[in-house]
DOFISE-620014 format. One record per atom (N, C-alpha, C, CB): residue number from 1; residue in one letter; atom name; x, y, z. Coordinates in Angstrom, 2 decimals, always signed. Glycine has a CB too. Example, Ala and Ser with C-alpha at 12.3 -4.5 7.8 and 13.67 -1.06 7.14 Angstrom:
residues 2
(atom 1, A, N, (+13.19, -5.69, +7.80))
(atom 1, A, CA, (+12.30, -4.50, +7.80))
(atom 1, A, C, (+13.20, -3.30, +7.80))
(atom 1, A, CB, (+11.31, -4.47, +9.05))
(atom 2, S, N, (+12.85, -2.25, +7.08))
(atom 2, S, CA, (+13.67, -1.06, +7.14))
(atom 2, S, C, (+12.90, +0.03, +7.87))
(atom 2, S, CB, (+14.08, -0.60, +5.72))
END
This chain:
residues 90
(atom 1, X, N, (+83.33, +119.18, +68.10))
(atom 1, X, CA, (+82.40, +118.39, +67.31))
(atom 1, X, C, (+82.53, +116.93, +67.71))
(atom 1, X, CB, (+82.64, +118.59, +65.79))
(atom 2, X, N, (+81.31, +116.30, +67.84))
(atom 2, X, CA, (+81.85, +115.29, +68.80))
(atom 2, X, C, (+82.06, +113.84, +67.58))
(atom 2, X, CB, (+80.51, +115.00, +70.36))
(atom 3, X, N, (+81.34, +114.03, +66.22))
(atom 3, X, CA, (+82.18, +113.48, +65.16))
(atom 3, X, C, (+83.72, +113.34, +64.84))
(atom 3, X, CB, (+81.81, +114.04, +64.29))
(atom 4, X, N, (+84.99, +114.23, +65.71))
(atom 4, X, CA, (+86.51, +114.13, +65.89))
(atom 4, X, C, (+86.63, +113.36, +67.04))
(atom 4, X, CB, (+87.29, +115.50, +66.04))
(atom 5, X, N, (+85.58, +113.47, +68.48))
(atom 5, X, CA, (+86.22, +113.52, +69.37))
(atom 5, X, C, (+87.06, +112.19, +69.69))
(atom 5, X, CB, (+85.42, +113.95, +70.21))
(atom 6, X, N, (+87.38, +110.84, +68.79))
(atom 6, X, CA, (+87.85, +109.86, +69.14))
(atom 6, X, C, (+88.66, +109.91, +67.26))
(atom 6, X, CB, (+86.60, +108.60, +69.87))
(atom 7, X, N, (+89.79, +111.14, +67.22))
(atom 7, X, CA, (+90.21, +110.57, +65.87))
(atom 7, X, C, (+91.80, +112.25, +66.31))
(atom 7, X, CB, (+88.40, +110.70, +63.91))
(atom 8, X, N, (+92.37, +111.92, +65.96))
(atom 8, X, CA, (+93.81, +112.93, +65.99))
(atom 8, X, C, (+93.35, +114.17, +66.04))
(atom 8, X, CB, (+94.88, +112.88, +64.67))
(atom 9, X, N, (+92.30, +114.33, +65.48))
(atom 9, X, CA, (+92.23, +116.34, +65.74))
(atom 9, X, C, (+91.56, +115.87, +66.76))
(atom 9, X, CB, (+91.30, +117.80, +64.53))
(atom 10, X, N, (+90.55, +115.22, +67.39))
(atom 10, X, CA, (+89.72, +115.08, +68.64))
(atom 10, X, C, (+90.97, +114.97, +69.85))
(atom 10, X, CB, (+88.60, +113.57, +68.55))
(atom 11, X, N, (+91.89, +114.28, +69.65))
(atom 11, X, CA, (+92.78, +113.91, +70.59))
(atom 11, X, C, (+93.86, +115.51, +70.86))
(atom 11, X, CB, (+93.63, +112.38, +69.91))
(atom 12, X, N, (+94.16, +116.43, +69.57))
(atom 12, X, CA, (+95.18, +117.66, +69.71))
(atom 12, X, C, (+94.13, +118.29, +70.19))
(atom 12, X, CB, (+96.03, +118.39, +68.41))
(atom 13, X, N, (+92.79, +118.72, +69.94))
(atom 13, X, CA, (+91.81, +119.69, +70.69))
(atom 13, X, C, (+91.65, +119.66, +72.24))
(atom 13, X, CB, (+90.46, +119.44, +70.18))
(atom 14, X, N, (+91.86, +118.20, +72.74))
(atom 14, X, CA, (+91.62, +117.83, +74.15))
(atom 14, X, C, (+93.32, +118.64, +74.66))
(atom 14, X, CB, (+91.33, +115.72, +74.41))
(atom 15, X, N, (+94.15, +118.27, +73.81))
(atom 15, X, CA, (+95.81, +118.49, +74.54))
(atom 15, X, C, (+95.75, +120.08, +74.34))
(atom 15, X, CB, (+97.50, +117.59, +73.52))
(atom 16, X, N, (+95.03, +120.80, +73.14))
(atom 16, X, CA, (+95.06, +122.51, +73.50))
(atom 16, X, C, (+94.55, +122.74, +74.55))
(atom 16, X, CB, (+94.34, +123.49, +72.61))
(atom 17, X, N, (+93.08, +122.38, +74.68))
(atom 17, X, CA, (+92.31, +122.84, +75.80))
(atom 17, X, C, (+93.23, +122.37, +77.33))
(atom 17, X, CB, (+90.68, +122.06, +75.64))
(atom 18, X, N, (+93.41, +121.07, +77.33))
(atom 18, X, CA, (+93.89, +121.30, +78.68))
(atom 18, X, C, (+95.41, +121.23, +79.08))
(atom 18, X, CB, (+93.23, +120.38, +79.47))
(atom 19, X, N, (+95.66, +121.69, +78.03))
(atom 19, X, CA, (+97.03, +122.72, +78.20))
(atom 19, X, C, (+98.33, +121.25, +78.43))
(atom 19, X, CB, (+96.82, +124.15, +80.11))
(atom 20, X, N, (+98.07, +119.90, +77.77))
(atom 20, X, CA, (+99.15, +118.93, +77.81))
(atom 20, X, C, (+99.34, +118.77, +76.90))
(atom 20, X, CB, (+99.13, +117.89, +78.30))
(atom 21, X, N, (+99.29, +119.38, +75.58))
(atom 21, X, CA, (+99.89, +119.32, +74.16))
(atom 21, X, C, (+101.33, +120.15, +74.28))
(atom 21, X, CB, (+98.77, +120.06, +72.94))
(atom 22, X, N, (+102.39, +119.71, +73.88))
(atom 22, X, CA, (+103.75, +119.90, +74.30))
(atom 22, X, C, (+104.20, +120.02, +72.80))
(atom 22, X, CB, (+104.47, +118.64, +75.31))
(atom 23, X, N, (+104.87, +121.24, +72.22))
(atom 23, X, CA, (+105.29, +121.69, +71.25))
(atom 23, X, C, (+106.55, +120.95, +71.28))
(atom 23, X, CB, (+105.26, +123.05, +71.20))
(atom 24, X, N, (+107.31, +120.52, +70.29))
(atom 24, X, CA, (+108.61, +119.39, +70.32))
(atom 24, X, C, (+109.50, +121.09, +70.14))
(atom 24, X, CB, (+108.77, +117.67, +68.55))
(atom 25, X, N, (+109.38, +122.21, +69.59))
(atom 25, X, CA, (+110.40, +122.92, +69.46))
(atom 25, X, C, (+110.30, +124.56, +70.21))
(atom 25, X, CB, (+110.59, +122.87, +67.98))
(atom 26, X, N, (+111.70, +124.98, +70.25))
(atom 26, X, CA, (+111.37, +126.41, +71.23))
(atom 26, X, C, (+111.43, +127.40, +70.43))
(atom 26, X, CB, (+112.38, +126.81, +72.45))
(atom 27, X, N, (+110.29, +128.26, +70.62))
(atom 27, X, CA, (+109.52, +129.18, +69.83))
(atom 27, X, C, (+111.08, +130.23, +69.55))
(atom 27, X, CB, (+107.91, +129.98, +70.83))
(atom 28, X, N, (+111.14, +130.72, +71.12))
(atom 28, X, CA, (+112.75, +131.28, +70.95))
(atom 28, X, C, (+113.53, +131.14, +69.77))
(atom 28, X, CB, (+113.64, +130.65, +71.89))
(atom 29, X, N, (+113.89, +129.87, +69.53))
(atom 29, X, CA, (+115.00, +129.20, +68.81))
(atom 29, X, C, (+114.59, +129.38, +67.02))
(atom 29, X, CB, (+115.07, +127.39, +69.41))
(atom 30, X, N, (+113.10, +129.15, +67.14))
(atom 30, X, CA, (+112.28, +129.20, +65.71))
(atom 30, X, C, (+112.40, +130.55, +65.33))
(atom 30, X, CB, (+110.65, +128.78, +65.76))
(atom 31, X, N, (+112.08, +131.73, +66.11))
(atom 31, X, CA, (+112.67, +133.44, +66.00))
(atom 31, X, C, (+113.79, +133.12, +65.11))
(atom 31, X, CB, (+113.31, +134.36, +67.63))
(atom 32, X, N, (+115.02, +132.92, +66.31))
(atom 32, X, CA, (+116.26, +133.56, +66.25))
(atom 32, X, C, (+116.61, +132.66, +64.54))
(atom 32, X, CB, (+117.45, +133.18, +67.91))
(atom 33, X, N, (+116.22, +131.47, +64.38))
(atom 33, X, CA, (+116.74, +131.11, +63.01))
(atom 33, X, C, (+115.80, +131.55, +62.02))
(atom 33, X, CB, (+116.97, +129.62, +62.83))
(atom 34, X, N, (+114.60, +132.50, +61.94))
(atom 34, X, CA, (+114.71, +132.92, +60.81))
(atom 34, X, C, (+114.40, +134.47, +61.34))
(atom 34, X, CB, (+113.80, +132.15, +59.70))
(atom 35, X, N, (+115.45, +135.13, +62.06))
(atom 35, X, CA, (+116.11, +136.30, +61.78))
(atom 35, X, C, (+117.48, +135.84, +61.36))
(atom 35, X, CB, (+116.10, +137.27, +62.96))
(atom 36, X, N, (+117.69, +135.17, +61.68))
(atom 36, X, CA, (+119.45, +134.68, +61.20))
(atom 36, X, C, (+119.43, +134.32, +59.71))
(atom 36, X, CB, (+120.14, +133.07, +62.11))
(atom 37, X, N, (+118.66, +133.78, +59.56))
(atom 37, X, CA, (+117.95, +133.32, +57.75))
(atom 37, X, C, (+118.11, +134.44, +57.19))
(atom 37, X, CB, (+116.14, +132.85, +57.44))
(atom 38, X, N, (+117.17, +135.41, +57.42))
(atom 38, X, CA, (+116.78, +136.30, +56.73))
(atom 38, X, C, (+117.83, +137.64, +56.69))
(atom 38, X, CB, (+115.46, +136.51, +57.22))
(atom 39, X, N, (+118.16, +137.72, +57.82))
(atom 39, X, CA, (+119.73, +138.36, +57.91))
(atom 39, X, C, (+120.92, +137.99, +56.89))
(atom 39, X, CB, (+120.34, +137.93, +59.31))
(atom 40, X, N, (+121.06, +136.99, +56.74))
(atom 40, X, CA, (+122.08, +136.15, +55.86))
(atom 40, X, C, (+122.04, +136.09, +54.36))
(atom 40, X, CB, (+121.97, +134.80, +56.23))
(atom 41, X, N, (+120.61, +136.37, +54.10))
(atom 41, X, CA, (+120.33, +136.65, +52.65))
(atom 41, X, C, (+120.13, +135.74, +52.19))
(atom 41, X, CB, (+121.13, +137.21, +51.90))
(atom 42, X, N, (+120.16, +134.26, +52.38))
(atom 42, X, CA, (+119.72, +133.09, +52.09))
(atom 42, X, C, (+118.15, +132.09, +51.94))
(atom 42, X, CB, (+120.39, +132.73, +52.83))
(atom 43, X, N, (+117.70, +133.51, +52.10))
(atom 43, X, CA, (+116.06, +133.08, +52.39))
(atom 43, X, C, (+115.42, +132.35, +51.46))
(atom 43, X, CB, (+115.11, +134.24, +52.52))
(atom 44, X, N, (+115.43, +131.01, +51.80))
(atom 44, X, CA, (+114.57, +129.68, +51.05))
(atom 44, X, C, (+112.70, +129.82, +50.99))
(atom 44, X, CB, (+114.99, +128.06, +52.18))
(atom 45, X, N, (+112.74, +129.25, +49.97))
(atom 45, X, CA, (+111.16, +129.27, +49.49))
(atom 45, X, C, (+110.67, +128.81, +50.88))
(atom 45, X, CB, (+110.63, +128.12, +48.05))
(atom 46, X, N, (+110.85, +127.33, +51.43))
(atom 46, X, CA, (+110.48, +127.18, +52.12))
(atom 46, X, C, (+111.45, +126.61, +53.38))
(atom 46, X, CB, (+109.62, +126.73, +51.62))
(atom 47, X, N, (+110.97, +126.96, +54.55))
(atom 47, X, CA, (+112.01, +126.62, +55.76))
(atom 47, X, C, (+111.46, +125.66, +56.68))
(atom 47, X, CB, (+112.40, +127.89, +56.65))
(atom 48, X, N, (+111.86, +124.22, +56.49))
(atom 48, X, CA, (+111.38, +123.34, +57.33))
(atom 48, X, C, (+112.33, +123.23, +58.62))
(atom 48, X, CB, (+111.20, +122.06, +56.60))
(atom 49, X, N, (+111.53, +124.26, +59.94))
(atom 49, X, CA, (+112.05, +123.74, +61.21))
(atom 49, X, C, (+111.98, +122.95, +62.03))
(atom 49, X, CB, (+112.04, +124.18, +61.75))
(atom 50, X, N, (+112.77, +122.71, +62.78))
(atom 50, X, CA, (+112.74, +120.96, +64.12))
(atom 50, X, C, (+113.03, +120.30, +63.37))
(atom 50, X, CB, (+111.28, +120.10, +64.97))
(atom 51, X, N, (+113.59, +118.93, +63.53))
(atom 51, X, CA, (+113.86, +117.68, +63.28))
(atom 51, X, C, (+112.40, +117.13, +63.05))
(atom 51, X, CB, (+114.71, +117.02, +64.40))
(atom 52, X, N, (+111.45, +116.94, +63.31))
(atom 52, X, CA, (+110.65, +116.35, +62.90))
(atom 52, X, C, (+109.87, +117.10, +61.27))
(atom 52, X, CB, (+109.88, +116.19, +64.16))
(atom 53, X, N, (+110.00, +118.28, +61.37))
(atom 53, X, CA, (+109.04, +118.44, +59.99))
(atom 53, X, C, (+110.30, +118.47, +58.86))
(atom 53, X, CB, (+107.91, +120.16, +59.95))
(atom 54, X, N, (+111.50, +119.11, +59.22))
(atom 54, X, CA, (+112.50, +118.72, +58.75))
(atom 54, X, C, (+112.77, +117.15, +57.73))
(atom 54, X, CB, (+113.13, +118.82, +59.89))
(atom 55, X, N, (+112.50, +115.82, +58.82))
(atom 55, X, CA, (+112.60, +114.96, +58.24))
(atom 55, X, C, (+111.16, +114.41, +57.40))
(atom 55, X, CB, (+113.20, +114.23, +59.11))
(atom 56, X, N, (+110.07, +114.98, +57.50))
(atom 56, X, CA, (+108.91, +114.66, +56.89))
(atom 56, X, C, (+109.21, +115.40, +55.73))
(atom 56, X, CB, (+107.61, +114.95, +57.62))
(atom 57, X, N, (+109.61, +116.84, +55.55))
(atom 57, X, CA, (+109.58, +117.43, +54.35))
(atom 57, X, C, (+111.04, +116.70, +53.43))
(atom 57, X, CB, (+109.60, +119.19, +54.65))
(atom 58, X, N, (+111.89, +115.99, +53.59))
(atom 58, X, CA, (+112.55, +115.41, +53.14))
(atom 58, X, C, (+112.03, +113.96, +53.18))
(atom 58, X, CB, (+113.60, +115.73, +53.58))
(atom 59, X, N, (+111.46, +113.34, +53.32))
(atom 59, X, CA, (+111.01, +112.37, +53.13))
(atom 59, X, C, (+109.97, +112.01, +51.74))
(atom 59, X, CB, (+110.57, +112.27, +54.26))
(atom 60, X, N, (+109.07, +113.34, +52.17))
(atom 60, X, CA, (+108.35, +113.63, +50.84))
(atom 60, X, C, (+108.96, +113.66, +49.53))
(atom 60, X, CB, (+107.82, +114.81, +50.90))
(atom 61, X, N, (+109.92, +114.72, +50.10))
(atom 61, X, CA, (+110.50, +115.18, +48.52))
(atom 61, X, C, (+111.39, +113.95, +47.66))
(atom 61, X, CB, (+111.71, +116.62, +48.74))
(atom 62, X, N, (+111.63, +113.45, +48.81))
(atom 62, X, CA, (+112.93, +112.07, +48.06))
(atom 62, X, C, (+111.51, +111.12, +47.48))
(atom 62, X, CB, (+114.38, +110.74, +49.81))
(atom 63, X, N, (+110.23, +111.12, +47.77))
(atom 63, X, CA, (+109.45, +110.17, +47.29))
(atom 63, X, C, (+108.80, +110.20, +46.23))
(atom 63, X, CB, (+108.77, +109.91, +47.97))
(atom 64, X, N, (+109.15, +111.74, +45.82))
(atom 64, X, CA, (+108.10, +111.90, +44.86))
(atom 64, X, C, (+108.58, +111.74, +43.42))
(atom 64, X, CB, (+107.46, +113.22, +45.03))
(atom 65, X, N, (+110.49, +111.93, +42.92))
(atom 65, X, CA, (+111.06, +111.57, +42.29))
(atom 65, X, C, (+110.43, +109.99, +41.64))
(atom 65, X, CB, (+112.17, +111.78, +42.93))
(atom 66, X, N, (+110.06, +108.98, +42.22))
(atom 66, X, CA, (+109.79, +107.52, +42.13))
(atom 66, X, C, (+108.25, +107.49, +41.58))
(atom 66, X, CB, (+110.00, +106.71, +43.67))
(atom 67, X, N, (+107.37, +108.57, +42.48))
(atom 67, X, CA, (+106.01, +108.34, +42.45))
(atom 67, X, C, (+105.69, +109.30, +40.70))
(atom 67, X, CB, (+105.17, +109.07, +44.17))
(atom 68, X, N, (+106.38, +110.34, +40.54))
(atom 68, X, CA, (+106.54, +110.87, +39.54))
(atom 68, X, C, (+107.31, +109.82, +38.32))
(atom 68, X, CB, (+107.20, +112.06, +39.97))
(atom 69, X, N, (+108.17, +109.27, +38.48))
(atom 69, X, CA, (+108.69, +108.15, +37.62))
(atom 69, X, C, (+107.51, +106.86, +36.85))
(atom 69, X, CB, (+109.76, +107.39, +38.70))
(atom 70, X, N, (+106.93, +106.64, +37.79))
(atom 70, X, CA, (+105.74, +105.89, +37.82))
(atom 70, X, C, (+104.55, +106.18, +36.75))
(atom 70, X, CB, (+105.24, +106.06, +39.13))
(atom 71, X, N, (+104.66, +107.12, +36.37))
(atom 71, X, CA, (+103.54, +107.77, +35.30))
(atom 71, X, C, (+104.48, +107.78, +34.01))
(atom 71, X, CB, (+102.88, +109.56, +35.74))
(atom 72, X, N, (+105.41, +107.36, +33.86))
(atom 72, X, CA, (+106.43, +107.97, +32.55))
(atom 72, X, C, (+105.61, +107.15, +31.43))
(atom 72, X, CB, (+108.48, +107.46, +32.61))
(atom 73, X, N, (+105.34, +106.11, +31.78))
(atom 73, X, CA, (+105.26, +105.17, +30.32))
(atom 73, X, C, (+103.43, +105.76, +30.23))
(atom 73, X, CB, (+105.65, +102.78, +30.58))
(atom 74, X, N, (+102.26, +106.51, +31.45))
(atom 74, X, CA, (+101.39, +107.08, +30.68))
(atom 74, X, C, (+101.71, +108.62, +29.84))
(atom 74, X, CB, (+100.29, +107.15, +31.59))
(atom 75, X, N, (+102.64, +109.28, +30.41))
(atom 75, X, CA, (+102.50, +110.58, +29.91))
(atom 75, X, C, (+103.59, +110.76, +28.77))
(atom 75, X, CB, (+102.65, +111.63, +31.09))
(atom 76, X, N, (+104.10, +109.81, +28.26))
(atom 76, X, CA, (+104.77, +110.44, +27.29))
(atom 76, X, C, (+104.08, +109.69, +25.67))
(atom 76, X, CB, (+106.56, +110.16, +27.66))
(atom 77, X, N, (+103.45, +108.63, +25.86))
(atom 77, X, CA, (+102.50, +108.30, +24.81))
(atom 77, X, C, (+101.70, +109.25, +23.81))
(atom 77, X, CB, (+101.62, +107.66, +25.44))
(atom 78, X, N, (+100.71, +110.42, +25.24))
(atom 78, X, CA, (+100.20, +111.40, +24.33))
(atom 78, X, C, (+100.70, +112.93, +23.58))
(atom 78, X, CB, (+99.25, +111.62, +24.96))
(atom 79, X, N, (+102.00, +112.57, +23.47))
(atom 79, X, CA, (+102.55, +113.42, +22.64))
(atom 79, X, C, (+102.39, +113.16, +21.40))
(atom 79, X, CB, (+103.70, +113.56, +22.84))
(atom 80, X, N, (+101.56, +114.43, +20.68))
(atom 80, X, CA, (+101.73, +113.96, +18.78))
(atom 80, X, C, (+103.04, +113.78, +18.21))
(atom 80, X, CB, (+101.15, +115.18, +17.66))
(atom 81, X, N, (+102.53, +112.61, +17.20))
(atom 81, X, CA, (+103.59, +112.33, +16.42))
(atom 81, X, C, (+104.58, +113.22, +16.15))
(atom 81, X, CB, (+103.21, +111.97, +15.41))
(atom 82, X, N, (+104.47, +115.01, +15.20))
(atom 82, X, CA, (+105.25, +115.83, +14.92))
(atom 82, X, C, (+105.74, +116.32, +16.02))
(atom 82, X, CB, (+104.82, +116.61, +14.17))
(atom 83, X, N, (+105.40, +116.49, +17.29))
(atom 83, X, CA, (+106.30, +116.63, +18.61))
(atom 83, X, C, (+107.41, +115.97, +18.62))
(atom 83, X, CB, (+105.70, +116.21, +19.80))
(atom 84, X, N, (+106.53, +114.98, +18.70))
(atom 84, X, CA, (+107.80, +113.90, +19.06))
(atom 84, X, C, (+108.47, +113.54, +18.40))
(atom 84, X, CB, (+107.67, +112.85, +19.46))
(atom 85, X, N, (+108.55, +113.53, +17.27))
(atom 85, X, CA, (+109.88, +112.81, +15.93))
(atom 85, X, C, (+110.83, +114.04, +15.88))
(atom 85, X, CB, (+109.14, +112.45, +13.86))
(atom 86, X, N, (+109.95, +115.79, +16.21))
(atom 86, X, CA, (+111.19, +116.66, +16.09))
(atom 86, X, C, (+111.99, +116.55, +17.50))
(atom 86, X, CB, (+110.75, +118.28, +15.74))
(atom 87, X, N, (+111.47, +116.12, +18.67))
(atom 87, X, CA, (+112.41, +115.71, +19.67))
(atom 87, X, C, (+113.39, +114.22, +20.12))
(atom 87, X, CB, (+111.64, +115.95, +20.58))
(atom 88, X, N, (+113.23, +113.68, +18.62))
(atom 88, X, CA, (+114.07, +112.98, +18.60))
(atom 88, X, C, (+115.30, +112.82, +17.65))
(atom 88, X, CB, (+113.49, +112.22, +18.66))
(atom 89, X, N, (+114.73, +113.87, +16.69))
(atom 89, X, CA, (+115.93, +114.76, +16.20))
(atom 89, X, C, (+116.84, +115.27, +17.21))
(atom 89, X, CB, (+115.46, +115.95, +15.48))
(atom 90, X, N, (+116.14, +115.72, +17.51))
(atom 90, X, CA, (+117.38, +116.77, +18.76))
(atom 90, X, C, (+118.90, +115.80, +19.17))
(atom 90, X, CB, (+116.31, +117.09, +20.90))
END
């Protein structure tokens, strides 16, 4: 579509087609660790492989603690009164 062809999917479509898009990890290696995963009995919801998605999916997650923090003073306002006075009993 020639609306991508000058934007990141326009640029990975050109590197599929002519075969210079270079995978950062070995497919091999991506197998053998999740038969080894799954062998081990340790099988995680989710399995971020390579160093690169690795550090993006930890990046996220450490951010969202803050971005979630950020809403505290809207979302705890609309709790009714009898909610909230019996949870401050507690």
């Amino acid at each position: 579509m020639p609306e991508y062809a000058a934007t990141p999917a326009g640029e990975t479509r050109r590197a599929l087609t002519d075969v210079t898009f270079v995978l950062p990890d070995a497919p091999e290696k991506i197998i053998q660790a999740v038969i080894d995963l799954v062998d081990s009995g340790a099988t995680p919801l989710r399995l971020p492989l390579g160093s690169d998605t690795y550090d993006g999916s930890r990046a996220s997650l450490t951010a969202r603690p803050a971005e979630h923090d950020a809403h505290r003073d809207t979302a705890y306002p609309v709790v009714s009164e009898e909610i909230g006075a019996a949870y401050e009993q507690r």
